[in-house]
MARDREN-254975 format. One record per atom (N, C-alpha, C): residue number from 1; atom name; x, y, z. Coordinates in nm, 2 decimals. Example, Ala and Ser with C-alpha at 12.3 -4.5 7.8 and 13.67 -1.06 7.14 Angstrom:
<rs>
+-----+-------+--------+--------+--------+
! num ! atomo !     px !     py !     pz !
+-----+-------+--------+--------+--------+
!   1 !     N !   1.32 !  -0.57 !   0.78 !
!   1 !    CA !   1.23 !  -0.45 !   0.78 !
!   1 !     C !   1.32 !  -0.33 !   0.78 !
!   2 !     N !   1.28 !  -0.22 !   0.71 !
!   2 !    CA !   1.37 !  -0.11 !   0.71 !
!   2 !     C !   1.29 !   0.00 !   0.79 !
+-----+-------+--------+--------+--------+
</rs>
This chain:
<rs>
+-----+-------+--------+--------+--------+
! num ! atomo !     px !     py !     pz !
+-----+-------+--------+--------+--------+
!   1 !     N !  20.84 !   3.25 !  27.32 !
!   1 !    CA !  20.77 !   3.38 !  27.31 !
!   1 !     C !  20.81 !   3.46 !  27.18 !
!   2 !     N !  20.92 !   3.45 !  27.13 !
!   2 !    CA !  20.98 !   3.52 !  27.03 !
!   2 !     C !  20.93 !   3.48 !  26.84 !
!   3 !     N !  20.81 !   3.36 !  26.88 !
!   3 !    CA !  20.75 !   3.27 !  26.76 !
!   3 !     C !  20.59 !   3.37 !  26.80 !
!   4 !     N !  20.56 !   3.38 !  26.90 !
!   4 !    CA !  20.45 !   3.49 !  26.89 !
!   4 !     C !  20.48 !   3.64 !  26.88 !
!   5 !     N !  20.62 !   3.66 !  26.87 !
!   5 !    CA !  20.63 !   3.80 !  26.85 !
!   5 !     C !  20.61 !   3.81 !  26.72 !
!   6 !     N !  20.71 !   3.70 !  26.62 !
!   6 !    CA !  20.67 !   3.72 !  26.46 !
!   6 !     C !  20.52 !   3.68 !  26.43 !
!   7 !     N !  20.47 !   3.64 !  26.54 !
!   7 !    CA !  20.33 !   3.61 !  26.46 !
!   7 !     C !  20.28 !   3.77 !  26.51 !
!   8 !     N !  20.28 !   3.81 !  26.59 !
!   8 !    CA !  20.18 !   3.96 !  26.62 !
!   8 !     C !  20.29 !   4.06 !  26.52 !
!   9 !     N !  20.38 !   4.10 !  26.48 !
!   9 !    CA !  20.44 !   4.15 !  26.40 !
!   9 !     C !  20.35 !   4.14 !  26.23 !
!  10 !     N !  20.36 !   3.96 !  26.20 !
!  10 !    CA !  20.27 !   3.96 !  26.08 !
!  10 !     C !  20.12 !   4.03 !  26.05 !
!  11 !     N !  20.08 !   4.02 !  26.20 !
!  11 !    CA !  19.93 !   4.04 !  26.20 !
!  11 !     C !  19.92 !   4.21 !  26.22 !
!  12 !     N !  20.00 !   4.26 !  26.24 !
!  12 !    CA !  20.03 !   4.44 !  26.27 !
!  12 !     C !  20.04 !   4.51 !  26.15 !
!  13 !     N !  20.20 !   4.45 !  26.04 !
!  13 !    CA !  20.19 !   4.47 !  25.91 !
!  13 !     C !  20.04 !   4.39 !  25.86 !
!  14 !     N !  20.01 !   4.29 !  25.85 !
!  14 !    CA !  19.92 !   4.27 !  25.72 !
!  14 !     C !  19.79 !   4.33 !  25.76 !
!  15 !     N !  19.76 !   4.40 !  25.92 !
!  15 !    CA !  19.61 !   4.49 !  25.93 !
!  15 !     C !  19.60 !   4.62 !  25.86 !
!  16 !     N !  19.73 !   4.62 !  25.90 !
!  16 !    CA !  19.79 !   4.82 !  25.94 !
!  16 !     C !  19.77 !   4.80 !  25.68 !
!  17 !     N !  19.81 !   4.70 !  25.66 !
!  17 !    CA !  19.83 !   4.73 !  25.50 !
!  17 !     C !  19.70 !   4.67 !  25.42 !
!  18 !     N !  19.65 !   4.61 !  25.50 !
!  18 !    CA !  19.48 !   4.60 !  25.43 !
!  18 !     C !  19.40 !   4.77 !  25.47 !
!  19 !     N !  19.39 !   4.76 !  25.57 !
!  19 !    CA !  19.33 !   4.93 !  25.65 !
!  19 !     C !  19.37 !   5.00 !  25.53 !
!  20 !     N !  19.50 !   5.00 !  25.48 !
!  20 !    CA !  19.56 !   5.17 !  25.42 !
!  20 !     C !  19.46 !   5.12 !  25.29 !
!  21 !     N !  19.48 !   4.99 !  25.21 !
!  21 !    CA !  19.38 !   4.98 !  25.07 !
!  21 !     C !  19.24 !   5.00 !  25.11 !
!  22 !     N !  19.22 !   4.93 !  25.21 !
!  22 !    CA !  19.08 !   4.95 !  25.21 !
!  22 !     C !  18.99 !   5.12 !  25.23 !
!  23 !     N !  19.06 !   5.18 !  25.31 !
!  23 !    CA !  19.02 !   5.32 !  25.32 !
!  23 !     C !  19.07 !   5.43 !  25.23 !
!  24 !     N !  19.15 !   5.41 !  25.12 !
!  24 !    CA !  19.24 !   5.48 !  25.06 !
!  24 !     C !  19.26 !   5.45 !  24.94 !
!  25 !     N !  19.19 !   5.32 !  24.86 !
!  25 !    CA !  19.12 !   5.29 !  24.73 !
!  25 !     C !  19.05 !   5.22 !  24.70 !
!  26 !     N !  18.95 !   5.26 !  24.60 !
!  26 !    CA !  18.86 !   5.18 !  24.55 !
!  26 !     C !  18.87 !   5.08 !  24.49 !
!  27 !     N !  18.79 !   4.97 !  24.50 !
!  27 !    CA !  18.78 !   4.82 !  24.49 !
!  27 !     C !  18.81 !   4.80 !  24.29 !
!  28 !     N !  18.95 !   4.73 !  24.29 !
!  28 !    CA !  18.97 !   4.77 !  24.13 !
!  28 !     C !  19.04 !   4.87 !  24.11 !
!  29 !     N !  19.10 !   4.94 !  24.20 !
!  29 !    CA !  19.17 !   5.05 !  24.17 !
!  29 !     C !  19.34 !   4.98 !  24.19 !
!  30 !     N !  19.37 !   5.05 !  24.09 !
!  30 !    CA !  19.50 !   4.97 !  24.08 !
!  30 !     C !  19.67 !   5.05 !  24.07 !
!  31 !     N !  19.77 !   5.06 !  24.14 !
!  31 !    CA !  19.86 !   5.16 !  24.12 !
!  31 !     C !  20.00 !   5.07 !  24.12 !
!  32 !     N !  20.05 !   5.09 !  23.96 !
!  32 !    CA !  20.16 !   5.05 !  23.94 !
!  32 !     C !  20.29 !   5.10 !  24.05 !
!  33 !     N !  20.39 !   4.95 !  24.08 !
!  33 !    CA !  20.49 !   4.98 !  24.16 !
!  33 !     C !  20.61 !   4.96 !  24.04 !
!  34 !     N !  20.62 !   4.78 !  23.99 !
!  34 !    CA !  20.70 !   4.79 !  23.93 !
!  34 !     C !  20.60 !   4.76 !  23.77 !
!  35 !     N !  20.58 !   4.83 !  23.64 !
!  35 !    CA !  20.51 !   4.83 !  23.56 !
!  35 !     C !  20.49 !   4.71 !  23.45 !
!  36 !     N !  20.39 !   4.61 !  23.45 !
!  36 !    CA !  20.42 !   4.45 !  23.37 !
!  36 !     C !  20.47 !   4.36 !  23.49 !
!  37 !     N !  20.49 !   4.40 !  23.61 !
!  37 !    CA !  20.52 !   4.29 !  23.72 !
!  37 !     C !  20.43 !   4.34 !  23.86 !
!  38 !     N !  20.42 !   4.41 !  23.90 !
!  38 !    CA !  20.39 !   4.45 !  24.02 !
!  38 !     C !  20.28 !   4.57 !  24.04 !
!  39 !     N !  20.18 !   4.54 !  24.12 !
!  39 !    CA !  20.13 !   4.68 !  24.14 !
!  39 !     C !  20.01 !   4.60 !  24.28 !
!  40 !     N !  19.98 !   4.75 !  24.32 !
!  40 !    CA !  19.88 !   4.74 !  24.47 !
!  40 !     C !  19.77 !   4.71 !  24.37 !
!  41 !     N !  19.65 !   4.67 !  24.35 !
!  41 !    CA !  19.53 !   4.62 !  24.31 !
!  41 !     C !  19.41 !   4.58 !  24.44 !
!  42 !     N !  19.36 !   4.72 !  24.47 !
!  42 !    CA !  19.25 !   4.65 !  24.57 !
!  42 !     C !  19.13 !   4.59 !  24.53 !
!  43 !     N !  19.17 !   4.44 !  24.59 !
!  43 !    CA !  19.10 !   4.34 !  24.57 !
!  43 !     C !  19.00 !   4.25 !  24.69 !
!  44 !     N !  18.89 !   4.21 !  24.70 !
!  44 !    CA !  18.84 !   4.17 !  24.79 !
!  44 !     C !  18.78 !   4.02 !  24.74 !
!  45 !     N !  18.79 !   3.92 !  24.83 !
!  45 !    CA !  18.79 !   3.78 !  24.83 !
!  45 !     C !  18.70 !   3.72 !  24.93 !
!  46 !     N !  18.58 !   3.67 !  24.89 !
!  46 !    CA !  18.54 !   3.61 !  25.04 !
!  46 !     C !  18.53 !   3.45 !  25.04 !
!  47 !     N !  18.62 !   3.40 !  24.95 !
!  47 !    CA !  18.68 !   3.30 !  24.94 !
!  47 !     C !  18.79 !   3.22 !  25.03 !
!  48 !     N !  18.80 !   3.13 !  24.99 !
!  48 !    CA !  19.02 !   3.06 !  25.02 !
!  48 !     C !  19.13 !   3.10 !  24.88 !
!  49 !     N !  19.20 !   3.04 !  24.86 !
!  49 !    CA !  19.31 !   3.11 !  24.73 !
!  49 !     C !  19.22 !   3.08 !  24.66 !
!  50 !     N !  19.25 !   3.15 !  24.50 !
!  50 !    CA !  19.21 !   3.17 !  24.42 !
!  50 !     C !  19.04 !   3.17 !  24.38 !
!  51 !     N !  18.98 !   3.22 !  24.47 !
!  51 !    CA !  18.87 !   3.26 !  24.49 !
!  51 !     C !  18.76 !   3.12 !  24.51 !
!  52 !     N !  18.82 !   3.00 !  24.58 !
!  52 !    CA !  18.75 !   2.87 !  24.62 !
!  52 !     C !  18.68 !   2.92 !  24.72 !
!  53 !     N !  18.53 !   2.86 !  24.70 !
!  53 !    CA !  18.47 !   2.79 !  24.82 !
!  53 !     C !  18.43 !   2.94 !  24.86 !
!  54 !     N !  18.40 !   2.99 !  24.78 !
!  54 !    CA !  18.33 !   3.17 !  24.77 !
!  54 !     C !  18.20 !   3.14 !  24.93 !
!  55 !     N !  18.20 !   3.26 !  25.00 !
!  55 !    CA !  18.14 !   3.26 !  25.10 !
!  55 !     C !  18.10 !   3.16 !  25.24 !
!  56 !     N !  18.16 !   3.05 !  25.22 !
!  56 !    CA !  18.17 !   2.94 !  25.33 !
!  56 !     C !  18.26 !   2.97 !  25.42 !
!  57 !     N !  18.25 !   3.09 !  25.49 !
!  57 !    CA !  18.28 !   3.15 !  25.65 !
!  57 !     C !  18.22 !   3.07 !  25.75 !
!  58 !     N !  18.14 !   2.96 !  25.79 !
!  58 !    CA !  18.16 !   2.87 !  25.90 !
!  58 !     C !  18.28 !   2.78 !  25.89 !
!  59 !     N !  18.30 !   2.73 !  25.75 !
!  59 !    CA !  18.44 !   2.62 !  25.71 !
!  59 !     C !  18.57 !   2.73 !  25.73 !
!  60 !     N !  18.56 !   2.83 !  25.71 !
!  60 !    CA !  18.75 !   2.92 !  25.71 !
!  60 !     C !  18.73 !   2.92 !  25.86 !
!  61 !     N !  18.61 !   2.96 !  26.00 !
!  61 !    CA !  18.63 !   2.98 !  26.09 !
!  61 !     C !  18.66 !   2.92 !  26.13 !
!  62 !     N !  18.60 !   2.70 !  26.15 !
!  62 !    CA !  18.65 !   2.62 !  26.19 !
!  62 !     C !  18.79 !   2.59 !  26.15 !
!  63 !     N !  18.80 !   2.57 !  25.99 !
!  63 !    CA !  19.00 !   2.54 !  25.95 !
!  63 !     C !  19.05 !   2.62 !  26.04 !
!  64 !     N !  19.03 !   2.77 !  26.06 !
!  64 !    CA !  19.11 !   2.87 !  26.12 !
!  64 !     C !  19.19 !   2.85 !  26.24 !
!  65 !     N !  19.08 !   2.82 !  26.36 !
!  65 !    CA !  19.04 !   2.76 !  26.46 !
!  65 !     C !  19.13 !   2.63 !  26.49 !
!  66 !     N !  19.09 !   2.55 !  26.45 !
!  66 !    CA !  19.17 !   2.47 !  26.40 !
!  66 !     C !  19.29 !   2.45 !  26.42 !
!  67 !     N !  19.37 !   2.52 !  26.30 !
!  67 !    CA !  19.49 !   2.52 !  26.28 !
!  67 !     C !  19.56 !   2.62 !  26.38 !
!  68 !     N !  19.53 !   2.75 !  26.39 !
!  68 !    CA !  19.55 !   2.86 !  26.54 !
!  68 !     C !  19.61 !   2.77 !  26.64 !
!  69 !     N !  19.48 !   2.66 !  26.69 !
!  69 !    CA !  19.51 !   2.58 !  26.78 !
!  69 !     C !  19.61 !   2.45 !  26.79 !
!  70 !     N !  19.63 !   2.39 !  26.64 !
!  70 !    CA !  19.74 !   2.31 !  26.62 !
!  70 !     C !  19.86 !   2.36 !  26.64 !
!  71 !     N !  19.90 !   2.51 !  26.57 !
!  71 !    CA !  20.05 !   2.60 !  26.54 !
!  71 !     C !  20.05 !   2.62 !  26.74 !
!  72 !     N !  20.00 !   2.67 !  26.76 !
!  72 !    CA !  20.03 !   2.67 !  26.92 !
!  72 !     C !  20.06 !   2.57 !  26.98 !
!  73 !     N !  20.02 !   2.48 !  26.97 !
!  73 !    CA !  20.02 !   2.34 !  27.05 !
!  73 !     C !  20.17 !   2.32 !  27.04 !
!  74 !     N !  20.24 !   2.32 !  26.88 !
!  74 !    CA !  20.37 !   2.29 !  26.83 !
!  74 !     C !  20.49 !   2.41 !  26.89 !
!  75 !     N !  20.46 !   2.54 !  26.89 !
!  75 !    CA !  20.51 !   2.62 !  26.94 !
!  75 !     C !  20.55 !   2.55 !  27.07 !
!  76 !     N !  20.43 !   2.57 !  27.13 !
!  76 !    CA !  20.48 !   2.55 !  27.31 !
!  76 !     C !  20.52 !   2.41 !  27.33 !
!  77 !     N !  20.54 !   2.36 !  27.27 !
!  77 !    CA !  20.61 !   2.19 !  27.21 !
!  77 !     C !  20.76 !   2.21 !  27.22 !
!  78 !     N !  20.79 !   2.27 !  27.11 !
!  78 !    CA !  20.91 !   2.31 !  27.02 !
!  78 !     C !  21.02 !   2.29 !  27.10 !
!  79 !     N !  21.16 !   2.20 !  27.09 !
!  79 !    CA !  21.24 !   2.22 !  27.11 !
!  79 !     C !  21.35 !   2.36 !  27.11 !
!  80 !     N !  21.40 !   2.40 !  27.19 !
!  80 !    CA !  21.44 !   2.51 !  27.14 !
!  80 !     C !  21.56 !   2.52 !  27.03 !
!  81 !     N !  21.66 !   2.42 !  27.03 !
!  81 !    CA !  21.72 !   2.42 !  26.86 !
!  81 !     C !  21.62 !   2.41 !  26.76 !
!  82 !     N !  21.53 !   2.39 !  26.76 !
!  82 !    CA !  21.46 !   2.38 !  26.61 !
!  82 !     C !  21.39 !   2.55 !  26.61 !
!  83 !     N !  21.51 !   2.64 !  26.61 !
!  83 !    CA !  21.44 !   2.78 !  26.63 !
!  83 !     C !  21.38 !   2.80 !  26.45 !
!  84 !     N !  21.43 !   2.74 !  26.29 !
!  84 !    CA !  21.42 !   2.78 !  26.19 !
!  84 !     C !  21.21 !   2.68 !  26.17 !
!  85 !     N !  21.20 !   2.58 !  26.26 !
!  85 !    CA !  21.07 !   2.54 !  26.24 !
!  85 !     C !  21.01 !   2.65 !  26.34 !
!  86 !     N !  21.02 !   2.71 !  26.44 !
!  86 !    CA !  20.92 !   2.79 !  26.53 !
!  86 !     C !  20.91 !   2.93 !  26.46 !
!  87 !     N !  21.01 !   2.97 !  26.37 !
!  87 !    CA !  21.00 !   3.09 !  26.31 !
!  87 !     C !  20.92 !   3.09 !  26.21 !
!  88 !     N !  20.89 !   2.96 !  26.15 !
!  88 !    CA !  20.83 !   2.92 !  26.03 !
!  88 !     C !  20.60 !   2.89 !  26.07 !
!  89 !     N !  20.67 !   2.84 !  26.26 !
!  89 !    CA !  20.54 !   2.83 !  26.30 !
!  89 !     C !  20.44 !   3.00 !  26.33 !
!  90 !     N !  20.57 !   3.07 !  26.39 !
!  90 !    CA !  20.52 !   3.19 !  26.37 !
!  90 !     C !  20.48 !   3.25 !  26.28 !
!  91 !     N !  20.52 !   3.29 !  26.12 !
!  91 !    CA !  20.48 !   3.36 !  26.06 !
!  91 !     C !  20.34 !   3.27 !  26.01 !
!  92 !     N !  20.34 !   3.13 !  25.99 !
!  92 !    CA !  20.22 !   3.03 !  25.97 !
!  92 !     C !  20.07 !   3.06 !  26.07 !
!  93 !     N !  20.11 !   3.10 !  26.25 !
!  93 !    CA !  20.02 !   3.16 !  26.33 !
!  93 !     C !  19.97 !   3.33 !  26.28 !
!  94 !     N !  20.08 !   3.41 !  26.24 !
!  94 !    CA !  20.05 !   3.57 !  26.16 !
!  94 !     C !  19.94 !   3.54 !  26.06 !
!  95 !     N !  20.00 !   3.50 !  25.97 !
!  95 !    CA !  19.95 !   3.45 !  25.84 !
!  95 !     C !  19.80 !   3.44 !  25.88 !
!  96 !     N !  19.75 !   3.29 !  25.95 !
!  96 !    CA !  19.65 !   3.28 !  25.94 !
!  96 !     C !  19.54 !   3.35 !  26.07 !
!  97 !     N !  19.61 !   3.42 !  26.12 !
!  97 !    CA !  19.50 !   3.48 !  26.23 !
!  97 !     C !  19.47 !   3.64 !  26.13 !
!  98 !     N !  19.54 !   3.66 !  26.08 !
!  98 !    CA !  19.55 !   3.78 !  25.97 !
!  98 !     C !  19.47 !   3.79 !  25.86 !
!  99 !     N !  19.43 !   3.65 !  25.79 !
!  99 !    CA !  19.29 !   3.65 !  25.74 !
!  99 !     C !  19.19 !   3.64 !  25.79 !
! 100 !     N !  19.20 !   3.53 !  25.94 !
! 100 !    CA !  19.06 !   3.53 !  26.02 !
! 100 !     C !  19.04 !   3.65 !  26.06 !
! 101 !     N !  19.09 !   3.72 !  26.10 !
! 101 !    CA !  19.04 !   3.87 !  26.13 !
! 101 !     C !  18.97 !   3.92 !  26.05 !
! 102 !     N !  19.01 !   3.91 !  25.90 !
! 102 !    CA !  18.95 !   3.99 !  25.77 !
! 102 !     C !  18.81 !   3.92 !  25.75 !
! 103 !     N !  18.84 !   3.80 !  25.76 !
! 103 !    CA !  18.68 !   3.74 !  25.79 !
! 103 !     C !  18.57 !   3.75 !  25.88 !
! 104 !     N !  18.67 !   3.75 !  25.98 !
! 104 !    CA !  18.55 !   3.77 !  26.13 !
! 104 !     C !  18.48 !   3.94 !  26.11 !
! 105 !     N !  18.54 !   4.02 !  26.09 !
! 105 !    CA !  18.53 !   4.17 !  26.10 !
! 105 !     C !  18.46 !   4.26 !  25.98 !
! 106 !     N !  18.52 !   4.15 !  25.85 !
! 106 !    CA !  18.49 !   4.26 !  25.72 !
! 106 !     C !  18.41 !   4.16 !  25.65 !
! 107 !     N !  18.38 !   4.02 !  25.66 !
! 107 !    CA !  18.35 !   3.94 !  25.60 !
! 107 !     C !  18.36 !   3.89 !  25.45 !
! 108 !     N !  18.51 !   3.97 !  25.44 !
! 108 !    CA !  18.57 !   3.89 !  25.34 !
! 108 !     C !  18.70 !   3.93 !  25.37 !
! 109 !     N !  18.83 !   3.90 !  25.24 !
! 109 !    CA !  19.01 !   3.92 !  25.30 !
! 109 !     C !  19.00 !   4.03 !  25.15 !
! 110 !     N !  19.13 !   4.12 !  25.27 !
! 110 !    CA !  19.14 !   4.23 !  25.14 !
! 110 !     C !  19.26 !   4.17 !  25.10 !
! 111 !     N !  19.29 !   4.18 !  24.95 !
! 111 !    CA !  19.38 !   4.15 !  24.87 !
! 111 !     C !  19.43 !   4.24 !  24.80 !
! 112 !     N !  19.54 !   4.28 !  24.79 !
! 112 !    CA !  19.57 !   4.41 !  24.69 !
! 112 !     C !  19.73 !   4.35 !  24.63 !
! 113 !     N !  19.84 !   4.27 !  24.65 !
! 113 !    CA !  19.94 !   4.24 !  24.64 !
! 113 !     C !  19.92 !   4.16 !  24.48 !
! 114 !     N !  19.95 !   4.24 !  24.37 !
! 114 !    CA !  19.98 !   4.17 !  24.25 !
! 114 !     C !  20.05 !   4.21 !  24.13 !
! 115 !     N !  20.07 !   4.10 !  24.11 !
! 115 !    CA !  20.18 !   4.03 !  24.06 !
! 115 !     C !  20.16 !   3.98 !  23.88 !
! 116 !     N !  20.26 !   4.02 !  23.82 !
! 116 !    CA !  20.29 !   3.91 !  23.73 !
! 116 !     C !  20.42 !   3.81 !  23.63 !
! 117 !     N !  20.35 !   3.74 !  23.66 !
! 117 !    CA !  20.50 !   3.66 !  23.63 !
! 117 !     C !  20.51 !   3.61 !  23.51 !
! 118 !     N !  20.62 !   3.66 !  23.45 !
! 118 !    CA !  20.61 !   3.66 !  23.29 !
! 118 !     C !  20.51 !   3.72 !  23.22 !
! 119 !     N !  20.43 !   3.63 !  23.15 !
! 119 !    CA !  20.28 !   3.66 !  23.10 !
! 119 !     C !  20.15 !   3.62 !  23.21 !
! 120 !     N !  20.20 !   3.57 !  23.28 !
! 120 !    CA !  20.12 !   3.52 !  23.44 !
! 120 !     C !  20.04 !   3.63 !  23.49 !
! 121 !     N !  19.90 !   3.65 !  23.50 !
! 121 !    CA !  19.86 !   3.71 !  23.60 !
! 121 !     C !  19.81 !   3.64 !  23.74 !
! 122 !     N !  19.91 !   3.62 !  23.83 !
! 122 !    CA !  19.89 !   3.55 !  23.91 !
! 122 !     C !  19.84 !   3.60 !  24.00 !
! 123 !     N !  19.72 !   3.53 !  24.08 !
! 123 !    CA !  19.59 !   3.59 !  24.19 !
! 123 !     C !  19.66 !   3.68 !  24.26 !
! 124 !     N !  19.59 !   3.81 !  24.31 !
! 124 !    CA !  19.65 !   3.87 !  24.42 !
! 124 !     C !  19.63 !   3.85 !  24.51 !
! 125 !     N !  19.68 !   3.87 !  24.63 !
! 125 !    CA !  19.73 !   3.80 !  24.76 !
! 125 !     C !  19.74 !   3.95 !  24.87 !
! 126 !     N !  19.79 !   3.90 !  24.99 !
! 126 !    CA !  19.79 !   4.05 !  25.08 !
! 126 !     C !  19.94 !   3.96 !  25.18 !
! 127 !     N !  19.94 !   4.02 !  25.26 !
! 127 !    CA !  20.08 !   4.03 !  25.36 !
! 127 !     C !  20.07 !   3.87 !  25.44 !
! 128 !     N !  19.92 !   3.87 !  25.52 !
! 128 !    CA !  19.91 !   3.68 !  25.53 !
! 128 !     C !  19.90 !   3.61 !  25.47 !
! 129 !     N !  19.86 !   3.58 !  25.32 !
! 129 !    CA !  19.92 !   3.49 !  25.23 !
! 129 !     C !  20.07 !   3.46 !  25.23 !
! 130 !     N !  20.08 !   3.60 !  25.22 !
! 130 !    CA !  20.27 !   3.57 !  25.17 !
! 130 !     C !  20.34 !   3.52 !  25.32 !
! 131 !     N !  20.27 !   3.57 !  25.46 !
! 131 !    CA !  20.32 !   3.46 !  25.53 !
! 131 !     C !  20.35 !   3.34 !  25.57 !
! 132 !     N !  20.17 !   3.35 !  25.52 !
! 132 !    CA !  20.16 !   3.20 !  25.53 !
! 132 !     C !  20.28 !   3.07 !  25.47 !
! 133 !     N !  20.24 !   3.14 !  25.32 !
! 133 !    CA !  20.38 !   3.09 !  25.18 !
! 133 !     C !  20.54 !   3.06 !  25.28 !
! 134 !     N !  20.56 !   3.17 !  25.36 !
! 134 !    CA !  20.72 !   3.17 !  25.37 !
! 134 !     C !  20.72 !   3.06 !  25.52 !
! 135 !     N !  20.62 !   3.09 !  25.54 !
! 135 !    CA !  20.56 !   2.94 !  25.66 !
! 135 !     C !  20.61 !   2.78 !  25.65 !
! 136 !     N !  20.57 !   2.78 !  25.55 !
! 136 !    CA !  20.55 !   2.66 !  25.47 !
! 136 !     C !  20.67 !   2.62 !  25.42 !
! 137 !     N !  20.71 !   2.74 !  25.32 !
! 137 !    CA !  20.86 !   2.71 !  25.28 !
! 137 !     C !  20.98 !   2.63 !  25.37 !
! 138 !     N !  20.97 !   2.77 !  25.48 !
! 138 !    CA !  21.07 !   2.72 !  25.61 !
! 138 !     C !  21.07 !   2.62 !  25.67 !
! 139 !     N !  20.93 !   2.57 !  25.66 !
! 139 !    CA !  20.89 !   2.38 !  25.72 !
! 139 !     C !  20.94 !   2.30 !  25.63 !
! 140 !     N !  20.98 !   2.37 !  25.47 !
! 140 !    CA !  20.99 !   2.27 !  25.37 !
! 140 !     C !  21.14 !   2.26 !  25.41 !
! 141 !     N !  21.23 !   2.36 !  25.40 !
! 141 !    CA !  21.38 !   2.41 !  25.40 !
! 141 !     C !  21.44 !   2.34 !  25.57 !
! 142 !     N !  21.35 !   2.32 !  25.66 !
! 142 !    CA !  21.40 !   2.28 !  25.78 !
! 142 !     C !  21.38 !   2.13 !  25.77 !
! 143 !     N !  21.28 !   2.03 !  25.68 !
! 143 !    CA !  21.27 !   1.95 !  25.68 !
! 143 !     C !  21.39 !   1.80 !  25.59 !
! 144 !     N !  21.42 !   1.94 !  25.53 !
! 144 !    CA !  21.56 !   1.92 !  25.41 !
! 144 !     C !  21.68 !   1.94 !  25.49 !
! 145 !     N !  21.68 !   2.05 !  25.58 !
! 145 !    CA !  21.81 !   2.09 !  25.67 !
! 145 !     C !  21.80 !   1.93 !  25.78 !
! 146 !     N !  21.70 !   1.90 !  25.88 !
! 146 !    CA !  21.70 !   1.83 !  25.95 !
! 146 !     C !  21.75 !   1.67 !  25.90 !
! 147 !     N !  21.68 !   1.65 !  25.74 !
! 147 !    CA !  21.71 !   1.51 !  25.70 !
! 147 !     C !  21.88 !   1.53 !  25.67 !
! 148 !     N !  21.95 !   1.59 !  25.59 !
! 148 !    CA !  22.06 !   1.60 !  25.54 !
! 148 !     C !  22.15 !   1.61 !  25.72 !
! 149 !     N !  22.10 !   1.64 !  25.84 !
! 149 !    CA !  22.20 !   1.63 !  25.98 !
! 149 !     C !  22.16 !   1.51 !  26.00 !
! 150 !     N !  22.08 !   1.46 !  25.97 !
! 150 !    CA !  22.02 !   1.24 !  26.03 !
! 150 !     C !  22.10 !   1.20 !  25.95 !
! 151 !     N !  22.08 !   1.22 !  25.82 !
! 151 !    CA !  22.20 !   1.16 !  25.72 !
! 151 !     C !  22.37 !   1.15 !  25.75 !
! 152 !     N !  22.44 !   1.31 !  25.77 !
! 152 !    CA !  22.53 !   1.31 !  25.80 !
! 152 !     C !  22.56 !   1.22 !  25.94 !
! 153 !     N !  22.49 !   1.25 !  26.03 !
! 153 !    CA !  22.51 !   1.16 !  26.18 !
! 153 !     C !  22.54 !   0.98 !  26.14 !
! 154 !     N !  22.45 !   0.92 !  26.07 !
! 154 !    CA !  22.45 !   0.85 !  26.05 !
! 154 !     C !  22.60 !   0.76 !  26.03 !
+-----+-------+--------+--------+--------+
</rs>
């Protein structure tokens, strides 16, 4: 239960912080946080990253769908020591029900989170991207934690 609480948590922040861009600036409007690295940029996408696959809303609803349905399956699977993979399934379930919303409702994802790294202007993103990201990581970091305990056992 506590792998759907970070997932309705993700999906709370990243509604509650598309709502504030979307009603509160114009598309292109842009407000420095930190200046040459950071700033809110509302941005709209009716793509997958970096603006792939522009308008193919039956393919994000099926992947969505999809994957929704695979992250649950693994949840209610889950051993309970493997709490650092269910935390990682949760924000992975936030993440992506957090853009299908933005699809299902707005028919496209608000993006306002950007960034740049170094001389990088790298894509902006919103709150379920970057869950998605820390998702993935934690599956990468648990997969490295679990091999290095087989190893030591060994």
């Amino acid at each position: 239960m506590f792998y759907y609480l970070i997932a309705l948590i993700v999906i709370i922040i990243d509604q509650f912080t598309k709502w504030l861009v979307a009603t509160r600036m114009q598309i292109g409007e842009s407000i420095s946080v930190i200046p040459n690295v950071l700033y809110i940029t509302s941005h709209r996408n009716r793509g997958a990253a970096w603006g792939i696959l522009q308008g193919q809303f039956w393919l994000f609803y099926l992947i969505t769908i999809i994957v929704v349905i695979g992250l649950v399956f693994y949840i209610r699977r889950l051993p309970r020591e493997e709490r650092l993979f269910g935390v990682a399934l949760g924000f992975m379930l936030g993440g992506a029900i957090g853009n299908f919303i933005d699809r299902l409702v707005r028919k496209e994802v608000v993006d306002f989170i950007h960034t740049y790294i170094f001389t990088y202007n790298f894509p902006i993103f919103n709150i379920a991207d970057s869950a998605l990201c820390i998702g993935v990581a934690l599956v990468f970091l648990q997969t490295f934690i679990g091999g290095a305990k087989k190893k030591e056992n060994q």
